[in-house]
N, C-alpha and C positions, 0 to 999 in steps of 0.2 A: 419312172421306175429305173433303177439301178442293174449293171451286173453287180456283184459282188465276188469281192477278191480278197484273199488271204495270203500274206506275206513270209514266206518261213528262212529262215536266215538264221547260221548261229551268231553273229556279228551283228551288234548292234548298230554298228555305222551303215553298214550294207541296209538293213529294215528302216533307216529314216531316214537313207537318201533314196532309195525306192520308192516310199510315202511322199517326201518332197518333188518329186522330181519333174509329177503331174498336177494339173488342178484336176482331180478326180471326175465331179460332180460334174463338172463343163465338157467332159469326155465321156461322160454315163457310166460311169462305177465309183463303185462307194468301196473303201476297206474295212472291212466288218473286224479284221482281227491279226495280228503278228505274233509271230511265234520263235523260238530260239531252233525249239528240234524238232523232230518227227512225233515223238509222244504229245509236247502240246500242240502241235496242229491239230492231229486226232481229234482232241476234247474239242477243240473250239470246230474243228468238219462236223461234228456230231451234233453241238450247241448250235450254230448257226447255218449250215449247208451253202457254203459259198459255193458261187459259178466257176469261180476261179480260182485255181492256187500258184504261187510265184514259188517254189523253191527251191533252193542251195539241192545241189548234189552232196558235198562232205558236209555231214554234222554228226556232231557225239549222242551217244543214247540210240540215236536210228535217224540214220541218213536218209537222202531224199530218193535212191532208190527204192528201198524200202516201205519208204510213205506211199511210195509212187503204185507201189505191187499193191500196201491195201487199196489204195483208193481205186483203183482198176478195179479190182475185186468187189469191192463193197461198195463205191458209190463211182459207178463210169462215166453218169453223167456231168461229173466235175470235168473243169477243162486242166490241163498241168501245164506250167510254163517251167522249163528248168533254170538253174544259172551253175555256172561254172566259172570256175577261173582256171583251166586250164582249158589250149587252144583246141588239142589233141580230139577230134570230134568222135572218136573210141568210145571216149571216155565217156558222153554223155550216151553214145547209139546205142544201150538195153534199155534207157527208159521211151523211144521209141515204141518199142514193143508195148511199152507195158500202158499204153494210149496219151503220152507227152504230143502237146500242141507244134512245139518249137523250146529251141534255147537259144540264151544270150549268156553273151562272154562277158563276167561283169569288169573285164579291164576296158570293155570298149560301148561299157552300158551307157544308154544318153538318153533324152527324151525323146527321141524321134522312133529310135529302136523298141522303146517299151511302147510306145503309142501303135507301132504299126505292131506287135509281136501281139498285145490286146486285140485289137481289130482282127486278128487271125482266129484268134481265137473265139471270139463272139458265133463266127460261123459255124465254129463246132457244136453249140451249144442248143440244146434240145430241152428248152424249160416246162415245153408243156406236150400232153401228149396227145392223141389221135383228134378229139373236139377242141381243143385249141391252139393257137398259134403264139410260137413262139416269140413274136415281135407284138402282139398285141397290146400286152399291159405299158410296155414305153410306148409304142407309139402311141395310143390312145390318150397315157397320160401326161404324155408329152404335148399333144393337140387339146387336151382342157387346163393344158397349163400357159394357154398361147402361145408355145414355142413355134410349132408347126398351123400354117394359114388352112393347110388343107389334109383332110383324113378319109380315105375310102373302106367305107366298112362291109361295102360288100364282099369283095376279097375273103371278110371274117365268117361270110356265111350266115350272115343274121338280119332278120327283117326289121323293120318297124312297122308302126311303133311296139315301142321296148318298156316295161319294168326298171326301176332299178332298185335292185337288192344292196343295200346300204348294211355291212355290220360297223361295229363300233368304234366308236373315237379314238387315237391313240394318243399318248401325252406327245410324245418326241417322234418323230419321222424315221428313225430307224423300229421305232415298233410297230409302226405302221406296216414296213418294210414285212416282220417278222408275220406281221396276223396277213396281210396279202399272201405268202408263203402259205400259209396255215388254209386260207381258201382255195388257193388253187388246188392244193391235196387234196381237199374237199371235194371241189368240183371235179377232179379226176376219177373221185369214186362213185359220179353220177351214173345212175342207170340210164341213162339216155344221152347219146352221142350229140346233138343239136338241141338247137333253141337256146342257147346262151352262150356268151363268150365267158373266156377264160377272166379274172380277176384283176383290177387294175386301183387306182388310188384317186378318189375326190378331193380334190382339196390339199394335196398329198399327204393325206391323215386319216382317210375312210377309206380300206377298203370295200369294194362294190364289183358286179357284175351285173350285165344287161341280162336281161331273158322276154324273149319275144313271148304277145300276150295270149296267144293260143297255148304256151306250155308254162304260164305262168302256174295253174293248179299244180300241176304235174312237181312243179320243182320248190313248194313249199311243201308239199307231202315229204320231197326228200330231204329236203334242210330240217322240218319239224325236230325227229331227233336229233339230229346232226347237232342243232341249235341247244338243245335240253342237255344231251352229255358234253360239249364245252361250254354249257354253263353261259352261254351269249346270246343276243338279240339282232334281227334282219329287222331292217325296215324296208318294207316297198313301197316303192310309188307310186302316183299313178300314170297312166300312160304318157311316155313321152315320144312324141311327133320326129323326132331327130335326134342328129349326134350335136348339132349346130342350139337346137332348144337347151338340149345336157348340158351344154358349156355354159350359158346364159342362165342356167338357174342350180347350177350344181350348189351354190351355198345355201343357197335357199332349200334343198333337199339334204342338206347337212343338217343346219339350222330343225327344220320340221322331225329330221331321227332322232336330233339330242330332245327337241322340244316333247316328244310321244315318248321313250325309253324315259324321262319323267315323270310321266303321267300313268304308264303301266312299266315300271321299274320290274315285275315278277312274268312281264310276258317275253316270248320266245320270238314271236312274228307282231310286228304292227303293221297292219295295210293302211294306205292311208287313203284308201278310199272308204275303211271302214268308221274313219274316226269323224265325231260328230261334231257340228261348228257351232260355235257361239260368239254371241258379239263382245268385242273386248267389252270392260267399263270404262265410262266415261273419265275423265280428270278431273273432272269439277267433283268428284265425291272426295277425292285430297283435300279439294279446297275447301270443304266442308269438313273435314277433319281437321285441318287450320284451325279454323276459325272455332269449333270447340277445343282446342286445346289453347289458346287465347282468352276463353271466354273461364278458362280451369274447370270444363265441362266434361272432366278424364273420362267420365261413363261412357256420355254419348260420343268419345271422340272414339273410343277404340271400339265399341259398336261399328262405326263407319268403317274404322280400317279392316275390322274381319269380313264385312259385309263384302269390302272392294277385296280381298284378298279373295272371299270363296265366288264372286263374279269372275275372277282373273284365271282364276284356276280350275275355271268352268268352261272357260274360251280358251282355253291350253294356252297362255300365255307364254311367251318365251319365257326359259328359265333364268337366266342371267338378269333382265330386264325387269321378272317378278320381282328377283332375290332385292335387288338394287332398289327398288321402288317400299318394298315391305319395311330395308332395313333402314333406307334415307326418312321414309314416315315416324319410325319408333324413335329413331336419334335424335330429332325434331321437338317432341317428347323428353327427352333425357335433356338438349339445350336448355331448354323450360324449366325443369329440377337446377340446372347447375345454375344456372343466373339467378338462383333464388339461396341457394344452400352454399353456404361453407365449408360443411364438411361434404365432400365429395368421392368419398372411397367408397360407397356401397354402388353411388350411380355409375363413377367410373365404371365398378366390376358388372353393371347389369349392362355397361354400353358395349364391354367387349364380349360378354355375354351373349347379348344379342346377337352379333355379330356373326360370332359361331356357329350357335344352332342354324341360324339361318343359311348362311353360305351352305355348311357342311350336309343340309337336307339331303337327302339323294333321292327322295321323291315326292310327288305330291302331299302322300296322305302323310309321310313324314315332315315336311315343309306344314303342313293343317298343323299338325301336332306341337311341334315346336314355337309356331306363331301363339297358341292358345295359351303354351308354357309362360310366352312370354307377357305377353299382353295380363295373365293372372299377376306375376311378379310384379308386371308396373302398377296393377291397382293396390298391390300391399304396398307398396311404396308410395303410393296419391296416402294409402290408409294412414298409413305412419307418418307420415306431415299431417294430418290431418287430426289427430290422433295427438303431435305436438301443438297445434294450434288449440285445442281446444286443452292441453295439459299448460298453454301459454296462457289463454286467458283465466284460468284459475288461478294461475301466479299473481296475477294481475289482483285480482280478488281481494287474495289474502295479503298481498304484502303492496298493497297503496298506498301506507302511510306510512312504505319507504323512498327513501332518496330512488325513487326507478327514474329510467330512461330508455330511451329505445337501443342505446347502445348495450344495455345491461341486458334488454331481450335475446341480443344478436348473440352474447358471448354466452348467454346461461342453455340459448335450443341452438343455433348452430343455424337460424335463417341470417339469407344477407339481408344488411340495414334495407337495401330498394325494395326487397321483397316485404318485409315485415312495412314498409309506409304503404307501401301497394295495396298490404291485407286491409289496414286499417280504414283506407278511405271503401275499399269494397264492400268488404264487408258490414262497417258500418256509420259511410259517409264522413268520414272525421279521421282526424289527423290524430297518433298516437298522445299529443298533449291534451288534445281537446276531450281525448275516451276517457284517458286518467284521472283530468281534473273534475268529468261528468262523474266517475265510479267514488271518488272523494268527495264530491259534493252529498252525493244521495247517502254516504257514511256520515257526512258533517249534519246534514236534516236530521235523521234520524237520531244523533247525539245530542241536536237542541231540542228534542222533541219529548226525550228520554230521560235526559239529566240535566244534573244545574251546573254542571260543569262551566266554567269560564269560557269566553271567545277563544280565547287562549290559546287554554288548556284542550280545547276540539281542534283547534286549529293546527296544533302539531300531532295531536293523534291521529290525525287524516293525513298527513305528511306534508305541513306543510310548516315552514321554520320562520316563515316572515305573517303576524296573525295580520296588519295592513293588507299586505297581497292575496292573503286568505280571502278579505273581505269583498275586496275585491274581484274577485275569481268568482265569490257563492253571490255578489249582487249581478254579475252576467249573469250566470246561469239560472239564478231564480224569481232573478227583478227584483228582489229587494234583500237592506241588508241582515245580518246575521241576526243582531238584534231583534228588528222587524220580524221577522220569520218566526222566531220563537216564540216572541208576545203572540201573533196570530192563529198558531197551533197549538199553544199551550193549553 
């Protein structure tokens, strides 16, 4: 944890050689905000409540005496550092009064001077009040950030084993900053003086408070509302043995808040002693989903993946790990369509599709919902190839005793050439030349059988322009030739 400090300067050179002058973060403050005058400091004192404010004595609009009387006034727990450029110590001694830490002359400002003139000021400072201590949330998150080897938490007043009360993720480390703020008020409004410490950062992105397990009842009674009118969620843990175990598994109690705030997206408390365990599924049910979508067994392949999805989501799988695992399955699926098909604008649009709904779930039964969306859409699309292949073979049908080819299949539905020889031998053992010549042959029988038409004159109505190769073609196929055939069924 951070102090934070805010800059006020009308001089813009003055606010980013002050920002430059330090590595902040390495010194334990952050600048949450710069300012020209007195009016915008206000806004941003109001929007962010820094520990600290740096400011200029002469500015236009309202100077830093000025700033100085409200913030006395209205928030004393701010620390005030002045600056001046004039040596004259007159000049700065009323904001003295009005609870200024120190000043610095900015003709003889350096980095040694703002470091020690900080450090003065840290002392003044009074973050938390009667049940907490004012060094606790940096120290503590200082010693589960491995900075410091050793942390005494008796000093804090708190037993073990402890609880820990986890609220929510934040995207960036300065929101973090804002909602730990937001807890500690919190916990200032407790009714009960003991049994937990003041608010501190997991991860430095959760904040969290301990609470010893005799007053753990007591202090979800008081978060319940607390949690329902800001609209947010506590996860507790369950007992942890030490401060030493907390550092060793703090990701892992990250990990389990994101993974539960998942699973009950609409509740306020998740105990995690309350939630029930189930065994992950196995892997080999993917691999069995493989292998039907190999076999173009679409039904029984996304059977399996909903099957493995609501096993998954039954053993509260992590959520990243589900999403990743759901969407890498469907894509798999979608490979399969594109190495088959030409035209590829519908699959493309269902692959970023996919993608979407999935990622974007923000809960379980939304994540259920979405997969079922999707997995429907992939079967109208197995249907709609399916659906060409048999509007394929009736091409075939009808227009035999044309010049066809299989590349005239490929351009007229939009499968690729590999896939359409693939269908062929599957579905029925034989090579696109051998289907043809079969579906022409059984035309050519039937027209010797039918009419007196010529060898011919059958031979090109069946499509074929050389009547030799004809004869040829229908004596494989039927053991004898055209001739013979007709004297025999005539």
């Amino acid at each position: 944890m951070y102090y934070t400090v805010l800059i006020v300067d009308d001089e813009l050179i003055i606010r980013q050689g002050i920002e430059y002058m330090l590595n902040w973060e390495e010194e334990g403050f952050q600048i949450i905000g710069k300012a020209k005058n007195g009016e915008e400091a206000l806004q941003i004192i109001e929007a962010r409540h820094p520990d600290i404010v740096i400011t200029d004595i002469e500015m236009p609009n309202m100077n830093g005496l000025e700033l100085a009387e409200i913030i006395a006034k209205q928030h004393p727990e701010i620390q005030m550092i002045m600056l001046s450029a004039h040596q004259n110590f007159e000049y700065v001694r009323p904001s003295f009064s009005l609870g200024a830490v120190d000043y610095m002359l900015k003709s003889a400002l350096s980095s040694e001077e703002l470091r020690k003139t900080l450090k003065k000021s840290i002392k003044g400072l009074a973050k938390q009040t009667n049940h907490s201590d004012a060094g606790f949330s940096q120290k503590i998150s200082r010693y589960l950030s491995g900075y410091d080897q050793e942390f005494s938490y008796k000093e804090f007043h708190i037993e073990f084993p402890v609880h820990v009360f986890i609220l929510g993720k934040s995207e960036e480390k300065k929101d973090g900053e804002e909602k730990l703020q937001r807890l500690n008020e919190i916990l200032r409004s407790s009714p009960f003086a003991k049994g937990h410490t003041s608010g501190f950062l997991l991860e430095e992105l959760y904040p969290a408070f301990l609470v010893e397990t005799a007053y753990k009842d007591r202090c979800v009674q008081f978060l319940q509302t607390k949690a329902e009118s800001e609209k947010t969620c506590f996860f507790i843990s369950r007992p942890v043995e030490s401060l030493s175990d907390l550092k060793t598994t703090q990701q892992k109690l990250c990990d389990q808040r994101n993974a539960s705030l998942f699973y009950a997206s609409n509740a306020t408390m998740i105990d995690e002693n309350n939630l029930e365990s189930f065994p992950l599924p196995k892997a080999k049910a993917l691999d069995s989903y493989e292998m039907n979508l190999k076999k173009s067994d679409f039904k029984a392949a996304f059977e399996i993946l909903e099957q493995y999805a609501h096993d998954a989501l039954q053993a509260h799988m992590e959520e990243s790990r589900l999403k990743s695992l759901v969407v890498n399955a469907i894509y798999r699926f979608v490979n399969i369509l594109e190495e088959y098909r030409l035209d590829k604008d519908h699959i493309r649009y269902f692959k970023l599709h996919c993608y979407s709904l999935i990622h974007n779930a923000k809960s379980a039964q939304d994540f259920q919902t979405q997969l079922h969306t999707l997995l429907a859409d992939a079967k109208i699309i197995v249907q709609e190839s399916r659906d060409e292949i048999s509007e394929m073979m009736n091409y075939i049908q009808n227009h035999y005793n044309e010049p066809l080819q299989l590349q005239t299949l490929v351009d007229r539905f939009g499968f690729s050439y590999a896939y359409l020889s693939s269908l062929f031998s599957e579905k029925s053992s034989e090579t696109f030349s051998e289907y043809l010549n079969r579906i022409r042959i059984e035309k050519a029988c039937a027209l010797l059988t039918s009419t007196d038409q010529s060898i011919t004159a059958i031979a090109t109505e069946t499509g074929y322009t050389d009547s030799s190769y004809f004869s040829r073609v229908f004596k494989k196929q039927t053991g004898m030739t055209p001739r013979t055939y007709r004297r025999r069924n005539s």
